[in-house]
C-alpha positions in Angstrom: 69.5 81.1 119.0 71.6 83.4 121.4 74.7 83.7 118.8 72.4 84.9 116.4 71.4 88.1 118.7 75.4 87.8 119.7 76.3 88.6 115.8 73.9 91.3 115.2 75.1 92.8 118.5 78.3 92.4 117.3 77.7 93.5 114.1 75.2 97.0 115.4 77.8 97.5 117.8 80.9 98.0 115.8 82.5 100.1 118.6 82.0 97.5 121.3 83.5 94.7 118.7 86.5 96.7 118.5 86.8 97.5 122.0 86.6 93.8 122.7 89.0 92.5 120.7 91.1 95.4 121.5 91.1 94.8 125.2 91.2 91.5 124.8 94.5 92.1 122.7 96.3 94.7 125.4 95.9 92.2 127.6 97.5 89.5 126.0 100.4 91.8 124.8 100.7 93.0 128.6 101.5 89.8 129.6 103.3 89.0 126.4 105.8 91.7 127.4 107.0 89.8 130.2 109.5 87.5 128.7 109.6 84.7 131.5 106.0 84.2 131.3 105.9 84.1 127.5 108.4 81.1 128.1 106.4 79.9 131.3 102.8 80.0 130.9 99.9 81.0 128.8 96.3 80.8 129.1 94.0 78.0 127.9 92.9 78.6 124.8 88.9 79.4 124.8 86.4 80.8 122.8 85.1 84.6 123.7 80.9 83.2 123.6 79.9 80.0 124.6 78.4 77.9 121.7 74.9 77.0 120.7 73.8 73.4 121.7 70.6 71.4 121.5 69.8 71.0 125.2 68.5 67.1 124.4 71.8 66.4 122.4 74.0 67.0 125.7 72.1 65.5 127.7 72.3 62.1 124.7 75.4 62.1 125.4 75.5 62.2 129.2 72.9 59.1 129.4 75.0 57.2 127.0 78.2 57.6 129.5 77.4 55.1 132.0 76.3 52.5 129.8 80.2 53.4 127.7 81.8 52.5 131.3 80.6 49.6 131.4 81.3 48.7 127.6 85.0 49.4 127.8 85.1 47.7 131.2 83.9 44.9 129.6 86.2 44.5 126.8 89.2 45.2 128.6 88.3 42.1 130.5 87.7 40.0 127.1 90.9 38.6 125.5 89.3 36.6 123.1 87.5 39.9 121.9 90.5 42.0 121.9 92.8 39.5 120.4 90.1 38.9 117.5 89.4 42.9 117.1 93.0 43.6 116.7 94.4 41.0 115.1 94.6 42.8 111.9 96.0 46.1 113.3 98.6 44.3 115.3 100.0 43.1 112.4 100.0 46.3 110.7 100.5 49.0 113.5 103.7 48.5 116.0 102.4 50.4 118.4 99.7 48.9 119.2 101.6 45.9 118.7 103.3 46.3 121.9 100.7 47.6 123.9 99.1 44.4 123.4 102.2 42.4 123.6 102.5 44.0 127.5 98.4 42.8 127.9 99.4 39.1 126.9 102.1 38.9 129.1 99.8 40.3 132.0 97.5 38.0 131.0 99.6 34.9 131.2 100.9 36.0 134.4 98.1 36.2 136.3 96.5 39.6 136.3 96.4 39.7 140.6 95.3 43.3 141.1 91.0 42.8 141.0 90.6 47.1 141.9 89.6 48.5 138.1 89.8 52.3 137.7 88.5 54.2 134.6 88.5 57.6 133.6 86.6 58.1 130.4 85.0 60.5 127.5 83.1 59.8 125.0 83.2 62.2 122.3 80.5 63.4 119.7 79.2 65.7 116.5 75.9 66.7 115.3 75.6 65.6 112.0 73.6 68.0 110.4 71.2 66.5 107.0 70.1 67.8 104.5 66.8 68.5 105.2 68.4 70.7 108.2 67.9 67.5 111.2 70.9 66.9 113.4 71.8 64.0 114.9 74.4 63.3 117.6 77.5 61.0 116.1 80.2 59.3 117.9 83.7 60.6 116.5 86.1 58.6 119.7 85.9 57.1 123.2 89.0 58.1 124.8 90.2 56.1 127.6 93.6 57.2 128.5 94.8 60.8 129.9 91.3 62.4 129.4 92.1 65.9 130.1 90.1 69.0 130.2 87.8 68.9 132.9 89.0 71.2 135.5 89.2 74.2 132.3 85.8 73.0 131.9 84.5 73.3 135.2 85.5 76.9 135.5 85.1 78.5 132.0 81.2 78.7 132.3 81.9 81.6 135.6 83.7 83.7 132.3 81.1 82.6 129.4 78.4 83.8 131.8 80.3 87.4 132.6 80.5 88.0 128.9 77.6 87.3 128.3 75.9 90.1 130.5 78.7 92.5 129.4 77.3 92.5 126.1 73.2 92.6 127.6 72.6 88.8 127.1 71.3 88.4 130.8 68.5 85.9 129.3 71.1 83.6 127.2 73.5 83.7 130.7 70.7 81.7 132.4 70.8 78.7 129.7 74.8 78.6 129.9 75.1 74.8 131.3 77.4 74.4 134.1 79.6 71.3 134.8 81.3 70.3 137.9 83.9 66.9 136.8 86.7 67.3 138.6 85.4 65.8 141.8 84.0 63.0 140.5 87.0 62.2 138.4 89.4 62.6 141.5 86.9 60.6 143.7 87.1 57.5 141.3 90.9 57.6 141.8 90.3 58.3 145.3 88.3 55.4 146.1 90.6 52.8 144.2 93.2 54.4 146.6 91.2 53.3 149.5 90.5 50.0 148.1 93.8 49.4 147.9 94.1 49.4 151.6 97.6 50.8 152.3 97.0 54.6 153.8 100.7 55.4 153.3 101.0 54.2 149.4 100.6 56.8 146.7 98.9 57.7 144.1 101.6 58.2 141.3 101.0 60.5 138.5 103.3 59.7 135.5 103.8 62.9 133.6 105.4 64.4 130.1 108.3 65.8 130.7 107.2 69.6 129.4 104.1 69.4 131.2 101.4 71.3 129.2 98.3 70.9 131.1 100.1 71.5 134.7 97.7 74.1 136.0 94.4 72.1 134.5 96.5 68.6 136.3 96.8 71.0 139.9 92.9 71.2 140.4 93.2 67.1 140.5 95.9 67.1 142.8 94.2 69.5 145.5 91.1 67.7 145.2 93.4 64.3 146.5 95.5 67.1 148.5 92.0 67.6 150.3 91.0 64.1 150.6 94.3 63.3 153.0 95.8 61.2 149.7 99.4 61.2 149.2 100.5 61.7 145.7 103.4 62.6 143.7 104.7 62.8 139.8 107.4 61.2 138.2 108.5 60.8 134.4 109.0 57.5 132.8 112.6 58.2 132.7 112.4 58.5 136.6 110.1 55.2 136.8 112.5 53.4 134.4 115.2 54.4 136.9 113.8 54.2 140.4 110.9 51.5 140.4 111.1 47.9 141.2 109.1 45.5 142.3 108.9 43.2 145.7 108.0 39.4 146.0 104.5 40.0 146.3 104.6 42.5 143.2 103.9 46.0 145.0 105.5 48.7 143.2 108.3 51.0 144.9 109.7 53.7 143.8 112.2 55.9 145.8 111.0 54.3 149.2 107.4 54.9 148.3 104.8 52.4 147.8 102.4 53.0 144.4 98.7 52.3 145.2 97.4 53.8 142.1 99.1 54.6 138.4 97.4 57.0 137.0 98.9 57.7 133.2 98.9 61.2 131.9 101.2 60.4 129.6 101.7 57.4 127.3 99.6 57.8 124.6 101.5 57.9 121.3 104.8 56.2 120.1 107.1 58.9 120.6 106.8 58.8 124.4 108.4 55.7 124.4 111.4 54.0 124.3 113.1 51.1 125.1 113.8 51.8 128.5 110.3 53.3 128.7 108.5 50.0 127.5 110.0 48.1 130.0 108.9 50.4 132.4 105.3 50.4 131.4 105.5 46.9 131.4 107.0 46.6 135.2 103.8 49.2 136.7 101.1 46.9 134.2 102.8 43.4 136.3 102.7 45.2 139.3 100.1 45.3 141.9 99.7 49.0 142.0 95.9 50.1 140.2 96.0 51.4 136.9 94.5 53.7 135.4 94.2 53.1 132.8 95.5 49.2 133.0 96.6 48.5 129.7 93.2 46.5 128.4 91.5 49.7 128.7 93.8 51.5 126.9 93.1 48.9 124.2 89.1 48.8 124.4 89.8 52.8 123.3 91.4 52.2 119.8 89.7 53.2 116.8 89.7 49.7 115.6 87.4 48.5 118.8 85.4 51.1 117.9 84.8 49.6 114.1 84.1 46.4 115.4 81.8 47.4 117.6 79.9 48.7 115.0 79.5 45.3 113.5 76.1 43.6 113.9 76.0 41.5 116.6 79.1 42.6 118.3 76.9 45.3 121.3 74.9 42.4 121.9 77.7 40.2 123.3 78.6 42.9 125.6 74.8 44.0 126.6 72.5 40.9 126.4 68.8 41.3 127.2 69.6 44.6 126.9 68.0 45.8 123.8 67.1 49.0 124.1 70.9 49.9 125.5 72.5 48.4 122.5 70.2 50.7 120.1 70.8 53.7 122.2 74.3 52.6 121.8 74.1 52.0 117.9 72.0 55.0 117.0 75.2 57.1 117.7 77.6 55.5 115.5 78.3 56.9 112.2 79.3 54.5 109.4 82.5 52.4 110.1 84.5 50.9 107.8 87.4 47.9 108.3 90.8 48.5 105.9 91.6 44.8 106.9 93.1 42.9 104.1 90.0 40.8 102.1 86.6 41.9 100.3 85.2 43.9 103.0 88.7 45.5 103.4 88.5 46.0 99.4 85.3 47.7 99.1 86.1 50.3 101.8 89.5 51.1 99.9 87.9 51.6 96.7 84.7 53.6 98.5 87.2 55.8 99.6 89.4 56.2 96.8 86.3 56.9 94.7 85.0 59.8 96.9 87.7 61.0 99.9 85.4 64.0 101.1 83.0 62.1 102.5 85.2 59.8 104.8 88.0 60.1 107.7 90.6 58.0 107.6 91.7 57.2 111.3 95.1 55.7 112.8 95.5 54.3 115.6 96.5 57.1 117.4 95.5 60.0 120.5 95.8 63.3 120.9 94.5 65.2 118.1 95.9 65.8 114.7 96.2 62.2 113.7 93.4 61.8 111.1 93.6 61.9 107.1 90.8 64.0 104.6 90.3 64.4 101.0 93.6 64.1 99.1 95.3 63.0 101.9 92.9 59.9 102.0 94.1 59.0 98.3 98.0 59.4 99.1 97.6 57.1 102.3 95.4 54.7 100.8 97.2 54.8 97.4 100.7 53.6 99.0 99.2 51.3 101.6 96.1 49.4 99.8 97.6 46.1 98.3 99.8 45.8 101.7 99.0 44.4 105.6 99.6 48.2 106.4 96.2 49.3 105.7 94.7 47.3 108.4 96.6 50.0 110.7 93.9 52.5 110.2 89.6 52.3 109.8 87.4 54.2 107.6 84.6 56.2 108.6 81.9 58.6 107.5 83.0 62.1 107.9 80.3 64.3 109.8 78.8 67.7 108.2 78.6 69.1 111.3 76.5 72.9 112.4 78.0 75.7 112.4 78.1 79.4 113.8 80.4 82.3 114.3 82.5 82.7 117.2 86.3 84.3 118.1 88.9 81.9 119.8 91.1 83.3 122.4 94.3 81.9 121.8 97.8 83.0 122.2 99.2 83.9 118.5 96.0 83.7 116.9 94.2 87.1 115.5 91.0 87.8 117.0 88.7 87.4 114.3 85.0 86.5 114.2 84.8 82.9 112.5 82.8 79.8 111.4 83.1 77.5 114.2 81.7 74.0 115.1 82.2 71.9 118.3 82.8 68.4 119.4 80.6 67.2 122.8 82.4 65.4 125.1 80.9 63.5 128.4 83.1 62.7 130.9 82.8 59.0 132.8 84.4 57.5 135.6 84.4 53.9 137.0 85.7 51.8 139.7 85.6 47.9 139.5 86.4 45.9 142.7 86.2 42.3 141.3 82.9 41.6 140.0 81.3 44.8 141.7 80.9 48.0 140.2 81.4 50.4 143.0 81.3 53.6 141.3 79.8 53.8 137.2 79.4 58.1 137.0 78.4 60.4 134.0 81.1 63.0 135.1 79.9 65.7 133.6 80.7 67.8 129.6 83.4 69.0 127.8 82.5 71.3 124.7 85.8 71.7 122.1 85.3 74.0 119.7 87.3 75.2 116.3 87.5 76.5 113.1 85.5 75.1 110.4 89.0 75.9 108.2 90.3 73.0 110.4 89.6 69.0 109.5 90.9 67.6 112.3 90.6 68.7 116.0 92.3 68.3 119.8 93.3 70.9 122.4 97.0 69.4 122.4 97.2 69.2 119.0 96.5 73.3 119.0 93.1 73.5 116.6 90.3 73.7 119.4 89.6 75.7 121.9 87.6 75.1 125.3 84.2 76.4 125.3 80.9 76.1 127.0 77.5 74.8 125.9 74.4 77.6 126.1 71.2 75.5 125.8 68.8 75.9 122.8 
């Protein structure tokens, strides 16, 4: 295992440790120094040595991806499944509540717009056993504002420098390069071109402090070099300037919208009531979404519990067995906090032992989840109540470990425990019944501190990495 000859380097070669982490740390207090890009810009945060992965669980994960497309395409077309799933959580969680307020109302309506576009990853762990086997474990499937990828793409060029700085020539030839960004801007570019209107735009909606501007720019000159018009506005901005026509084409300042594509939208707090109704008008309008608001919904946590139910993969994949174990053999054990006896057992599983479960809200972005004590005090205040069935349980993963040092503004360079999350990238385009484009988009690897429960980039726990075969 290459981090195992990286530590006794490390360790043998006390001198080049220090001179690493010292260089590492003028650097970053050169560029510190310059107050208006302290406020401006940092770096991504990523770890100094790729990471240690099983070359057959990546590449799990990347056959799984295409068969996930098609899943969540699926169920964002099922209202009967969705309004079943969530029926529970709806009542307990108002935010996803109104998310699926807006999809009845689309629903009723007449969804007219037939052009489906998906950008997707699915993310996973190793659980490690006790007799020392791993296997590779679902944690999410994220369907909205996937980020990431263009980091990604260009972090193995760095990972494969260091490592022949420090004489690792052999372990620089296993580093695993990706390459997602094209595929994930071709998916948006052929929706664009379904659509059929050379002069509409692709319209990014956008936070307004944008943090991932520089990883968003790669996308934009990949459309920049396709010939596609595109341009960014806030929801403020859409909840201002956009309207409608008779035939339900989006507008906004003179501009016709061919393709939404959401970077921002994920959690409550970017909302409010002039933002709902503005996320309602682009889901009625005829402009592509991405995601449209059924696919936002096929990613919740609670989807992901039922899916884990007997039965349920075969609806989705029939005479398709040996997709639906595939499928299966990755999920860890799920849990429904729904009010009744199934709902009962999990709360009292939980109470009884906290450390070995996550409890999981309904929520993106990182930093969301409950452990250990935590799990009590949630559960404690919420288990004879409807509010319970806003969260799911499931079986926290024991995941490997090894030693690594993050590169992150603020944060000492020390050597530390790490462990990673795998992430394959997928993207999709639907035209009616047709699936045009169903694309394993390449890896993500997200990496952090084993002091850390909970994980996410935004959030500020893990750091980008890279995956060096083993």
């Amino acid at each position: 295992m290459h981090m195992g000859v990286t530590k006794s380097y490390l360790s043998e070669n006390r001198h080049y440790r220090l001179f690493t982490c010292h260089s590492a740390e003028l650097v970053l207090q050169h560029l510190l120094r310059h107050s208006w890009l302290h406020r401006v810009v940092t770096h991504a945060p990523f770890t100094l040595f790729p990471s240690s992965v099983p070359k057959a669980a990546l590449l799990q994960a990347l056959a799984l991806q295409t068969h996930f497309n098609t899943l969540v395409d699926k169920i964002s077309q099922d209202a009967e499944f969705l309004e079943e799933a969530l029926a529970g959580t709806i009542q307990a969680d108002d935010f996803t509540a109104k998310l699926f307020g807006i999809y009845k109302q689309v629903q009723r309506e007449g969804q007219r717009q037939s052009i489906v576009v998906g950008l997707s990853r699915a993310d996973y762990m190793l659980d490690q056993s006790e007799d020392g086997t791993s296997s590779l474990k679902q944690i999410e499937i994220n369907t909205f504002a996937v980020a990431g990828f263009c980091v990604s793409d260009c972090l193995p060029v760095v990972h494969r420098h260091v490592l022949k700085s420090v004489g690792l020539l052999e372990e620089s030839k296993r580093l695993h390069n990706t390459n997602s960004t094209p595929q994930m801007s071709a998916a948006l570019a052929k929706a664009w071109e379904l659509y059929g209107q050379r002069m509409a735009v692709i319209m990014f909606v956008v936070e307004d402090l944008q943090i991932s501007k520089l990883g968003r720019r790669q996308l934009e000159k990949e459309l920049w070099n396709r010939n596609i018009p595109f341009i960014c506005r806030r929801f403020e901005e859409v909840s201002r300037g956009a309207s409608l026509d008779g035939d339900k084409k989006l507008f906004i300042d003179g501009l016709e919208v061919a393709v939404v594509y959401y970077r921002y939208g994920y959690m409550p707090e970017h909302y409010t009531e002039q933002t709902w109704d503005a996320r309602l008008l682009m889901e009625r309008s005829l402009a592509v979404k991405c995601p449209d608001i059924g696919t936002q919904l096929a990613g919740t946590k609670k989807v992901q519990q039922v899916l884990a139910r007997p039965g349920v993969l075969e609806k989705f994949f029939p005479d398709q067995p040996q997709v639906v174990e595939q499928i299966r053999a990755t999920f860890a054990g799920l849990y429904t906090l729904d009010m009744g006896q199934e709902g009962d057992q999990a709360v009292a599983m939980a109470l009884a032992n906290p450390d070995k479960f996550v409890l999981k809200p309904q929520r993106e972005g990182g930093g969301n989840n409950y452990f250990g004590q935590d799990i009590v005090r949630v559960l404690q205040e919420v288990q004879s109540d409807k509010r319970r069935a806003a969260y799911i349980l499931m079986d926290r993963i024991r995941p490997r470990t090894e030693q690594n040092i993050q590169l992150r503004k603020g944060l000492p360079l020390n050597l530390t425990s790490v462990c990673y999350e795998i992430g394959a990238y997928g993207a999709y385009v639907r035209h009616g019944r047709h699936m045009i484009i169903n694309e394993v988009a390449g890896n993500l690897l997200k990496t952090k501190s084993i002091e850390h429960n909970d994980a996410g980039i935004v959030s500020g726990v893990s750091a980008f990495d890279s995956p060096l075969f083993i």
